[in-house]
N, C-alpha and C positions, 0 to 999 in steps of 0.2 A: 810449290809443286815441282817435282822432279821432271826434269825434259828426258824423254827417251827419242831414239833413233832406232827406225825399224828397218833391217836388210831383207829384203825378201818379203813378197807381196802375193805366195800362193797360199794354199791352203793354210798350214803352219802360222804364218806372219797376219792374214788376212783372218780365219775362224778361231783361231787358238789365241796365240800369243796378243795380238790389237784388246781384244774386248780384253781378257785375263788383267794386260796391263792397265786399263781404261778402270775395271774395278779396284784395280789397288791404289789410285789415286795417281798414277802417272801419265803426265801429258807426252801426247805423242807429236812431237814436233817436227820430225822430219821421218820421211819412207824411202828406200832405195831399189829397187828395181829395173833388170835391164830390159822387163817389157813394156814395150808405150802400150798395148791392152790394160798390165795391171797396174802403169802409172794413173791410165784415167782413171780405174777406178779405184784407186788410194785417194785421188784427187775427189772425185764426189763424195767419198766416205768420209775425208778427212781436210775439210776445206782450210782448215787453219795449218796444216801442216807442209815443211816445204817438200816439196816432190822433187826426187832427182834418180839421175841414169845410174848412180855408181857408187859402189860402199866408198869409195875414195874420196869422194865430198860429201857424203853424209856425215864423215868423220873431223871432216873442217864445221859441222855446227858447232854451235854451242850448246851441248848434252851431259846428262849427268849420268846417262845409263846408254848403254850400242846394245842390241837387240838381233843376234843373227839368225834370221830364219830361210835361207837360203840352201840351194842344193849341196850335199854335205862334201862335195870337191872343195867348196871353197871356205866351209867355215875355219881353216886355224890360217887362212894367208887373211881373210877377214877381220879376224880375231887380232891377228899385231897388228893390221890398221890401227883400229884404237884403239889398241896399250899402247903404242907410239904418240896416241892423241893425247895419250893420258885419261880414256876413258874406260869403268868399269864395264864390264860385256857379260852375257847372257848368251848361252851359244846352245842353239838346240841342239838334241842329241841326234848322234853321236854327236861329243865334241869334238873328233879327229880320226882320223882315217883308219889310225891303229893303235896301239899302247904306246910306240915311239915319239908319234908325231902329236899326243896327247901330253905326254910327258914334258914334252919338248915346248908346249903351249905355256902348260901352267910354269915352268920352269921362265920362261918370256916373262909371264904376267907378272912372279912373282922377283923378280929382277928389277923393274922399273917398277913394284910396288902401286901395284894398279889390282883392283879384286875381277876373280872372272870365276864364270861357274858354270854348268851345264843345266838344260832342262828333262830334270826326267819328272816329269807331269804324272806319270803313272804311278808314284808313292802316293801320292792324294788321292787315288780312285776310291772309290766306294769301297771293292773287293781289298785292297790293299790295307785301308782304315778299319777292316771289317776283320780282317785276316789279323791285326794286331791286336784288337780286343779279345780273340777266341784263344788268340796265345795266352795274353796275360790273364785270361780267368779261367784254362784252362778246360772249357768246354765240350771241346772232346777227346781228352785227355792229349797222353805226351805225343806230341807229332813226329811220324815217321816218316809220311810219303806227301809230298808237296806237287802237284799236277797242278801248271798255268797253262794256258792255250791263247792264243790269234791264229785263227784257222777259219778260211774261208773255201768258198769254191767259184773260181775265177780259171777254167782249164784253158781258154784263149789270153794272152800278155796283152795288154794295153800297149799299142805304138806310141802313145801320146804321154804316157808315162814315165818320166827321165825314170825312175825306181827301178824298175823292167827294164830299159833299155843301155842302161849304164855298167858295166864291167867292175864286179864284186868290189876292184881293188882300188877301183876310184868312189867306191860310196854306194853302188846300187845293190842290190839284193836285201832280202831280208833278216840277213845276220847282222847288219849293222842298222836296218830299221824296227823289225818288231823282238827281234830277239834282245835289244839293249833295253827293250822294257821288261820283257820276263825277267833276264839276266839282274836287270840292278832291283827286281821286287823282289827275287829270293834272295837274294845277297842282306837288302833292307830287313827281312824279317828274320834271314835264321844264320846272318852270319857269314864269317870267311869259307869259302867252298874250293874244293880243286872240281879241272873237268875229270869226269870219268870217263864219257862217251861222247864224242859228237858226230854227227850226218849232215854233211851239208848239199844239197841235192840239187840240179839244173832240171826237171823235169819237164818244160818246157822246154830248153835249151839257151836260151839269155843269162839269166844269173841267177843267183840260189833263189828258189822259191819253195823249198822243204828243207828246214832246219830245224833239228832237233838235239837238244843239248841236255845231258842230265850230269850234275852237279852233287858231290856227295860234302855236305857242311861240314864241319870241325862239331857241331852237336849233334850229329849222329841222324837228319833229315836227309832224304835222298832230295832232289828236285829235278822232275822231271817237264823239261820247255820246249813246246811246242811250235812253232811257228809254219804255217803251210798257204798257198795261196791256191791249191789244188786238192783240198780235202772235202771229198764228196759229202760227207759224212761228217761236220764239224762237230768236235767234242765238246764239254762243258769247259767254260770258262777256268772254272776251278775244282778240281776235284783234292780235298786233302785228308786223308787217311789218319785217324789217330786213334789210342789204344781203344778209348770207349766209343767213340761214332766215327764219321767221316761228315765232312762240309762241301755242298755241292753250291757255285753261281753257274748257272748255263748261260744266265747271258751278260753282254759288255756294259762297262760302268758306260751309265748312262750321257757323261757332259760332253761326249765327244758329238751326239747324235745334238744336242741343244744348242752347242756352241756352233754346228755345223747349218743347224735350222735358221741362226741370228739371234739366239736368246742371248742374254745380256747377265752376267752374275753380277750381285752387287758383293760391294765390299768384306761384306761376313760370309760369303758363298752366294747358292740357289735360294731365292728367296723361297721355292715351293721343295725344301729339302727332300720331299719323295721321291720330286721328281729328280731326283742325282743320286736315289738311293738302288743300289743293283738286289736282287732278289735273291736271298740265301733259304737254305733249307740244310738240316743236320736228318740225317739217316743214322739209325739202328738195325740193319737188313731190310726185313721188309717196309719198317716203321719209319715214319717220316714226319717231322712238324717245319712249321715255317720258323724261319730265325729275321730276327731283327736286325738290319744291316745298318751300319754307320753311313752319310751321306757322302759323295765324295765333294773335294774341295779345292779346286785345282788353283783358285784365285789366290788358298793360303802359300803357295810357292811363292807369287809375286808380292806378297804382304810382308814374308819375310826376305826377300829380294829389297823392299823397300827401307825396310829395318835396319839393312846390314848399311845400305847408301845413309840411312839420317843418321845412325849413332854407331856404327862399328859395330852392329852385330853378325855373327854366324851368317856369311851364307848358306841357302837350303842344302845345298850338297859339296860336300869338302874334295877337298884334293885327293886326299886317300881315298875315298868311296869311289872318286870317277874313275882313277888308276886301277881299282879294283874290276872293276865291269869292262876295261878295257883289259887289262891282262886276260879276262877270261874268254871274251870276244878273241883275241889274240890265238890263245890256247887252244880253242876249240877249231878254228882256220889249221893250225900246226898237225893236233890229233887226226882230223879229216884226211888232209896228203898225206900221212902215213900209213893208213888202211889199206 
């Protein structure tokens, strides 16, 4: 059984990452957090695991896998912790602050020859798994316009919220949290993209909380990315335009809402796959049928996570993809102070 090391013990480390690793077969042997609130409760969760205040001795266990789910200031000083331990890492996204300080990580890892990789969870959504089957059978014909959205309406900022309260350039706002999932789905499905336009907008006044990015591929797809925490008016999840229909999800792949409840996936996924399946429909103008959606599978990230630690395989996401979604995160910060 693979020992892992868990940094960060909130939502991320605690509903996401724990159970996810828990069904790929990885023991969780030790959790680091600087809160004594969510050291206890790592401690009730997790009685066999050692509990401690600091990724700095989490990385003196004995671990086969570091696990950083911690506020994103400090994932890439976290991150050479254990490539200095000589341990492989798992760094939720963002991996690093910006394209430099990301570049600058893998460039670490891959020095002392230690594997490291990013989570971006949202390639295994429902809508994501769903979105590559309609390409490769071509169901509504050739795709030209790609619409993803996270759009909420939240018109007061959470105090309590490091996200919100943190200054763009250290890690908070939404360009480095919901946009690095739009960002790295369209890249995953249609390819190299340059920015064409970006907005990145303070409407409360704390950090971007209206960002929108549209990306023109190298195949001829526009994609148009969403991300608002002030949208009266939340648009569908997906809307994607092609010669003979368009494909509409309104709403979010479902494992975030299950994982968030305490449901448990096992090792193959959701045992009740419906219930992780997002709801699609293909439009004709007026005409409408239901479409059969793929289920999403977030546990397959940590499956081949565990593949790559027993025998040298691939990990989920390479060097070149994460530099990709960080140049463009990059670009689109650049485009915006130029306006």
């Amino acid at each position: 059984m693979k020992r892992v090391g868990l940094i960060g013990y909130g939502l991320a480390g605690r509903s996401f990452h724990a159970p996810l690793l828990q069904a790929a077969g990885f023991f969780i042997s030790a959790i680091a957090s600087r809160s004594i609130e969510k050291r206890g409760l790592a401690h009730d969760e997790f009685p066999l695991a050692t509990i401690l205040a600091s990724a700095q001795e989490l990385v003196e266990e004995e671990l086969d896998l570091v696990v950083i789910a911690s506020t994103n200031d400090g994932h890439a000083e976290q991150a050479r912790l254990a490539i200095d331990a000589g341990i492989p890492v798992v760094v939720d996204k963002p991996m690093a602050l910006d394209y430099y300080e990301t570049l600058a990580l893998f460039d670490y890892a891959d020095a002392r020859g230690v594997p490291i990789t990013v989570f971006f969870n949202r390639l295994f959504d429902s809508d994501t798994l769903t979105m590559k089957q309609v390409i490769e059978t071509g169901e509504i014909g050739d795709i030209f316009r790609f619409e993803s959205r996270f759009e909420r309406f939240r018109p007061e900022s959470n105090p309590n919220a490091w996200r919100e309260n943190t200054p763009s350039i250290l890690g908070g706002g939404l360009l480095l949290d919901l946009q690095t999932h739009l960002v790295s789905t369209a890249l995953h499905l249609f390819g190299a993209a340059e920015v064409a336009f970006a907005s990145l907008r303070k409407i409360r006044g704390e950090v971007d909380d209206d960002v929108l990015i549209v990306l023109k591929h190298e195949n001829g797809v526009d994609s148009y990315l969403s991300a608002s925490a002030i949208a009266g008016a939340p648009g569908p999840r997906l809307r994607v335009n092609g010669r003979k229909a368009a494909l509409i999800a309104t709403g979010l792949d479902p494992q975030e809402a299950l994982l968030r409840a305490g449901a448990k996936p096992l090792s193959t996924g959701w045992k009740d796959a419906t219930s992780a399946t997002s709801e699609f429909r293909i439009y004709k103008g007026e005409n409408c049928i239901d479409y059969k959606g793929i289920p999403g599978n977030y546990v397959s990230y940590y499956n081949q996570v565990f593949s790559a630690l027993e025998n040298g395989a691939e990990m989920p996401i390479s060097r070149e993809f994460a530099l990709d979604v960080a140049r463009i995160l990059d670009r689109a910060r650049e485009l915006d102070i130029r306006q």
